[in-house]
N, C-alpha and C positions, 0 to 999 in steps of 0.2 A: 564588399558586401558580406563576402565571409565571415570578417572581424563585427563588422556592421552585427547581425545575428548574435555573436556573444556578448557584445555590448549590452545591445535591446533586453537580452537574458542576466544579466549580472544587473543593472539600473533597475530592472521589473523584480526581482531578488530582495534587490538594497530594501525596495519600497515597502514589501514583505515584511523585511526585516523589522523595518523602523513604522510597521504601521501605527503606533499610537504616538510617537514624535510629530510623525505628520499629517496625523488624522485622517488617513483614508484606509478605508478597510484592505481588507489583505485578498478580498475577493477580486475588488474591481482593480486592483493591482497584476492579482496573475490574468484576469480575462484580457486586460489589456496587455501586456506580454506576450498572451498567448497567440492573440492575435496579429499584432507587430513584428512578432517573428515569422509568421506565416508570409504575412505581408512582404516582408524585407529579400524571403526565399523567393516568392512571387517576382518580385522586382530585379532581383539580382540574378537571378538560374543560370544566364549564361555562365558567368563568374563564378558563381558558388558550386555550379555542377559541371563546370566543365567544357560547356557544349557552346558552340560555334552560331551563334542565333542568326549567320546568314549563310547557313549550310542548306541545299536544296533538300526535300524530303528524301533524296535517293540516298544523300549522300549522309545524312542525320541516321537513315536505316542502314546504311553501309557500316557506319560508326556505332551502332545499337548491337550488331552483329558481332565487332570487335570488343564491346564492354559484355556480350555475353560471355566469352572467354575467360575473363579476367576473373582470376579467385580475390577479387575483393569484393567483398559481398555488399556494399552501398551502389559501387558501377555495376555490378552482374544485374543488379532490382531494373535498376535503368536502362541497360540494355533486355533486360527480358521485356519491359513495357513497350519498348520503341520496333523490336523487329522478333519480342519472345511468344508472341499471340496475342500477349493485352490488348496493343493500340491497333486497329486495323484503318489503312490508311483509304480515303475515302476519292482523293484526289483533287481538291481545294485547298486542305488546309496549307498552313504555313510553320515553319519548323517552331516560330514562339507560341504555335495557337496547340502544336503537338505538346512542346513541354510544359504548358500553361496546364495541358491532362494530364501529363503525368503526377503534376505537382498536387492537382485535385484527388488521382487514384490514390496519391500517396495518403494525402488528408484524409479522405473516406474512409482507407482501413486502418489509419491508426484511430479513429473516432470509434470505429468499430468496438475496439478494445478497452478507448477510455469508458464507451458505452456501459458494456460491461459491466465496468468495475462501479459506474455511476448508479448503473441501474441497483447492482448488489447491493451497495450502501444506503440507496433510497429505503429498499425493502426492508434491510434492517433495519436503520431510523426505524420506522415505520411498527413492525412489530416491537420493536422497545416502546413506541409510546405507547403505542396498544396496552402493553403490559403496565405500563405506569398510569395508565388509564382508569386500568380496573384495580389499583392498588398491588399488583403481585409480586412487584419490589418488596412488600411487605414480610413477604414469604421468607428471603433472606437477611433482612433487616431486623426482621424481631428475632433472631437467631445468635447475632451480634448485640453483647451488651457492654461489652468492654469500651472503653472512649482512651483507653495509653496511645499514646501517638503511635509507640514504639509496635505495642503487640498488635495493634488495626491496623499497621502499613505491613507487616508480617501475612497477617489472614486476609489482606486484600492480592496481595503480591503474588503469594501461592493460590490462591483462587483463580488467578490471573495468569500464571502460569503453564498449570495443567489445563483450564477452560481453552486457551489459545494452542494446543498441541491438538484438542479435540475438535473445535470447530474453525478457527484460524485468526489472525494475530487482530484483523481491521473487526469483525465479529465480537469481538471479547472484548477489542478498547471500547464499541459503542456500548456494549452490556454491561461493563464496567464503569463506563463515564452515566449512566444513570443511575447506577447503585451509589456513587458516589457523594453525584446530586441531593439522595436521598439521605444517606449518612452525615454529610458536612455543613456546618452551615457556614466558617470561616474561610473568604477567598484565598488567603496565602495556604492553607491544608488543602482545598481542594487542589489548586497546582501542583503542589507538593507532592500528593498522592496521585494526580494525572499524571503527573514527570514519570511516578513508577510503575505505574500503569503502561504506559508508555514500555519504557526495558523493561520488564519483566514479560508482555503481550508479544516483544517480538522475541526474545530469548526462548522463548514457552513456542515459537509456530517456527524458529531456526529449525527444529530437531527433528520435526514432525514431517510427513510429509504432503500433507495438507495443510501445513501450518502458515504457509507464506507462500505468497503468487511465485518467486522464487521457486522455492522448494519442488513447486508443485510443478513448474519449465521442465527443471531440472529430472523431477521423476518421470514425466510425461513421455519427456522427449528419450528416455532410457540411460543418461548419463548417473544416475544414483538409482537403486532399489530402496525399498521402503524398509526392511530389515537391518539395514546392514549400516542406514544412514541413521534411523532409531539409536541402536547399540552404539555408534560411532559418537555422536554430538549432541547425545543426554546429557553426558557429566560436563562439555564445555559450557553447555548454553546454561544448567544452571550455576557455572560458574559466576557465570556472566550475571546475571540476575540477582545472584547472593553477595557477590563483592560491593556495589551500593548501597545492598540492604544491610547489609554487618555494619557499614561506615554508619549509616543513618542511625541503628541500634544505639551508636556510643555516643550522636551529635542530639538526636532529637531528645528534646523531654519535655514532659506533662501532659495535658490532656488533650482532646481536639475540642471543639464547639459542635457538638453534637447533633441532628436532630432525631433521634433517638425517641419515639414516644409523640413526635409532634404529625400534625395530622394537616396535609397539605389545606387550604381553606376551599379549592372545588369539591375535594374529598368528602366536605362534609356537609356540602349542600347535598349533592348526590350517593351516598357512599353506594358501596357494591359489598353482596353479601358473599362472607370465606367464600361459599362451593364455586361464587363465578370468580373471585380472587386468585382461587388455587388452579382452579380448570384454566384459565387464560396463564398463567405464569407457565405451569408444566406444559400446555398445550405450546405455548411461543418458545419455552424451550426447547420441546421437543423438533419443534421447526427447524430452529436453528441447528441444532444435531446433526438432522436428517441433511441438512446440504452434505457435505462429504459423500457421506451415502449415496446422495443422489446421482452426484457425480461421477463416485465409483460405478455404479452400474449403468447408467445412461450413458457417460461420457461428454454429457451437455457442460456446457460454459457454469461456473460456480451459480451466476445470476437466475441460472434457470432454475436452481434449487430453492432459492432466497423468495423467488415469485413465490413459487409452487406454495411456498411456506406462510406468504403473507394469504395468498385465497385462501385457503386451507384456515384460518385464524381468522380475517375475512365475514368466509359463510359461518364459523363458527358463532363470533357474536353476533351478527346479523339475527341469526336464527337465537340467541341467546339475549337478547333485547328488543323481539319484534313486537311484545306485547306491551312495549313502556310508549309514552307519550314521544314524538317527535324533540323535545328540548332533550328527553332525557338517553334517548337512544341517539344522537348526534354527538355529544360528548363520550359515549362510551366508542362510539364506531370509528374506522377506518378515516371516514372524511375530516372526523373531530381529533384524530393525531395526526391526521397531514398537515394540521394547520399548527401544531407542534415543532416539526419537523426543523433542523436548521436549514436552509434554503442556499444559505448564502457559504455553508459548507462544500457544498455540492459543486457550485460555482466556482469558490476557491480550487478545488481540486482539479475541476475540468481546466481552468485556467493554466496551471501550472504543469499539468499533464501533457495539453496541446499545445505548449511551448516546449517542452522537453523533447515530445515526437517532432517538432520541428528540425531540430537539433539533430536528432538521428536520422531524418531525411537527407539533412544538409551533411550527414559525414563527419561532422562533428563527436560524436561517441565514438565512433569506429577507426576514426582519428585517433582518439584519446585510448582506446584498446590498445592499438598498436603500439602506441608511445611508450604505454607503459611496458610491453613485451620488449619491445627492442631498448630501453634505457635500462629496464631491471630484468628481467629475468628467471631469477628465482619465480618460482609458482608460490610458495609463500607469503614474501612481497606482494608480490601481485594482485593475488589477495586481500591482504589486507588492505592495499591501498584501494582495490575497488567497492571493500568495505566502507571505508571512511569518503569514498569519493560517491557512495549512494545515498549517502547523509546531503550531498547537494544535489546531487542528478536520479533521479528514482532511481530505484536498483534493478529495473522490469529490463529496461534498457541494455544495462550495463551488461546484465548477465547475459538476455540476450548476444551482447554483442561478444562474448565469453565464448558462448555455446557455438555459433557461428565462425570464430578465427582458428578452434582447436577440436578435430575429429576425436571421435571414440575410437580408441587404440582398440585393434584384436586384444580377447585376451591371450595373457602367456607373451608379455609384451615386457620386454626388459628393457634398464635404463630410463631416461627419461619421459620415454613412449609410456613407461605401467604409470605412470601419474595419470594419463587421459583414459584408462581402460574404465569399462563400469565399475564403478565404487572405486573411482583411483583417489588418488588424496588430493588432485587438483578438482576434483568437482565438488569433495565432500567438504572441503573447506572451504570453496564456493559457497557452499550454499549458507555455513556458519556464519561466513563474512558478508553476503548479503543482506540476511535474514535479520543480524546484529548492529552492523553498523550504521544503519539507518538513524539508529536511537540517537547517535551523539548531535544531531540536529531535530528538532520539532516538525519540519518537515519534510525528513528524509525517509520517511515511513509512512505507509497507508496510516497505520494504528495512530502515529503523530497528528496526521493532519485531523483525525476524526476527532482525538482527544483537545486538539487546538481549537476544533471549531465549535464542538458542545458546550468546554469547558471553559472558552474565550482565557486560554493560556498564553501571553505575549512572549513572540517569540525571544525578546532580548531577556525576561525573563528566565527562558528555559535554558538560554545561552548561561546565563550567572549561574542559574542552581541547580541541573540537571545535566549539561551537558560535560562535565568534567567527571560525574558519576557512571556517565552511562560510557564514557571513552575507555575509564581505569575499566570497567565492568567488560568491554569487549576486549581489549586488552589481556586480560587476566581470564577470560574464556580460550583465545586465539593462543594464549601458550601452553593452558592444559591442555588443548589439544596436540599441540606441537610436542610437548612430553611425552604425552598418551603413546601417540603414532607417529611419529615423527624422525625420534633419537633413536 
């Protein structure tokens, strides 16, 4: 049932992969994965976790007792639920009706998390159509008059960039995949420039330390500072970002298909006048800003800023369209961009998200940790490899499962200990190689998956044209840095 689980994961993948070969969307592919893997841990537990399913409850608590002990951090979770307070024993149940809860507590707080991250993204959508609602795309779009393939993937890229250091990598792709919308009217440029959008979004939130859920573990939890991680993997990350964009400079030429000047056709039944055009663009910028901030000082979850941001925009037009007719205040309001909203985005990601946490229930990531510490070694290595292996398995996980195998060394910690001190070079290159590597798959990255589901980017697509870009690109970041600090 163990193998069982990566099977169900790798076929729910393929199906991903090959969604337009075989015609079913890539949503109901990961929901159905997601689910099936749950299912398979449901059915298997004895096997997959270990445990003895005609064990008495004393004797299952006896065993909960001996997996508190254990510095492996998958059996410690399990024994803290079984005899660490979670589960309190009532005097009825049966040892499979106890780990049928655990398998649920397990569910519940990864759902927690995916929550989260689902809600964030809602809110965003959400303020981006807002913003496209009232025309405020306009705001940056008439600013751009250039149509060179070469110098518009330049000004998008570096907009893309620095935007995703300030407000963060999944943020900027959605903000970007509508400015996009707005600029292109050619399917093969808009992928093209989504692919870049794509590494350059995550290269731009590597560095930062609100830039990537990553990033953000890692400073939280006290393994990087924000100074020190800045100054350290500015110059690799925009290595990383500029080395596809210089290839593209010498490969791409002529012009894009513009729309430039053209005027969407709801736009002009209803238009909206500059001052509500300008006020909703700055005003949803500023929104979006303020998450960090908010989270700096509150300490709440990203999503709570992302809310905060959508009311606040919200009452704004609300109170900024109350005197229009009902047709005409419904296309400008909140209700008339939800029905914008990609839906089936959302889905996709929950999907694929709640197959992943299966995975790490089941000891499968923490599995693949170890393997990789005991086969290689080197913290370099290691690295990279969990770089390129967050391009298939979210990187939330992996790092996770990173920050979990390897203690913060005291500092004044010599030998291979100062690599784990704060600011050692095994965390800051962590955060490079998580932050980075995602890019060399479409959905090895929040910013991927959002750009995949706006932009309807086919993943074997991104496979041919992006993904060989964005590998040399992490590649040629992961050695200046190794130069930098390293020799």
């Amino acid at each position: 049932m163990y193998i069982l689980m990566v099977i169900v994961f790798v076929v729910g993948y393929l199906a991903i992969a090959l969604e337009h070969p075989i015609k079913i969307d890539k949503a109901a592919s990961a929901l159905l994965t997601g689910v099936l893997c749950w299912t398979v841990l449901v059915f298997g537990a004895g096997d997959i976790l270990n445990i003895d399913m005609g064990h008495s409850i004393s004797q299952l608590i006896e065993q909960g007792e001996l997996l508190l002990k254990s510095t492996d951090k998958h059996w410690h979770e399990l024994g803290h639920y079984i005899s660490g307070g979670v589960y309190e024993y009532r005097g009825d149940e049966t040892t499979p009706y106890v780990i049928g809860h655990f398998i649920n507590h397990e569910l519940l707080h990864h759902l927690s998390e995916i929550a989260s991250i689902l809600f964030f993204l809602l809110g965003a959508m959400t303020i981006v159509e807002l913003i496209d609602a009232h025309e405020g795309f306009a705001v940056v779009t008439d600013k751009i008059t250039t149509t060179s393939r070469v110098k518009l993937l330049w000004i998008i890229c570096i907009i893309t960039f620095f935007f995703s250091a300030a407000l963060d990598n999944l943020t900027t792709a959605i903000v970007m995949a509508a400015l996009l919308k707005k600029l292109l009217k050619g399917k093969e440029d808009i992928m093209l420039f989504g692919g870049m959008v794509v590494i350059a979004a995550n290269a731009g939130g590597a560095w930062s330390p609100i830039g990537d859920v990553t990033t953000i573990m890692l400073w939280i939890k006290g393994q990087i500072t924000a100074p020190v991680v800045i100054g350290t993997l500015i110059i690799p990350s925009m290595v990383c970002a500029l080395v596809p964009l210089i290839y593209l400079s010498f490969t791409l030429k002529g012009n894009v298909k513009s729309k430039l000047g053209m005027v969407e056709s709801e736009h002009l039944t209803n238009p909206t006048t500059p001052a509500e055009r300008n006020t909703v663009f700055f005003t949803g910028l500023a929104c979006l800003l303020f998450v960090p901030v908010f989270k700096t000082i509150t300490h709440l979850e990203p999503f709570m800023g992302i809310l905060f941001g959508l009311g606040v925009l919200w009452t704004l037009t609300e109170i900024m369209h109350r005197s229009k007719n009902h047709e005409e205040k419904s296309e400008k309001s909140v209700l008339g961009a939800l029905k914008k909203v990609d839906t089936a985005s959302v889905f996709f990601f929950m999907g694929i998200l709640t197959a992943v946490a299966a995975l790490q229930t089941a000891g499968h990531l923490v599995e693949m940790a170890a393997f990789l510490q005991t086969s290689i070694g080197d913290i370099y290595v290691i690295n990279l490899a969990i770089g390129l292996l967050s391009s298939i398995v979210d990187n939330v996980p992996l790092v996770a499962g990173a920050i979990g195998m390897y203690e913060i060394a005291p500092l004044g910690s010599t030998g291979e200990a100062a690599f784990f001190m704060v600011d050692g070079a095994f965390w800051k290159f962590l955060a490079y190689c998580a932050g980075t590597g995602g890019s060399c798959l479409i959905i090895g990255s929040a910013a991927g998956v959002a750009i995949m589901g706006i932009l309807k980017i086919d993943f074997i697509w991104y496979l041919k044209k992006i993904s060989g870009l964005a590998f040399a690109g992490y590649i040629a970041g992961a050695a200046t840095y190794y130069v930098m600090f390293a020799l």
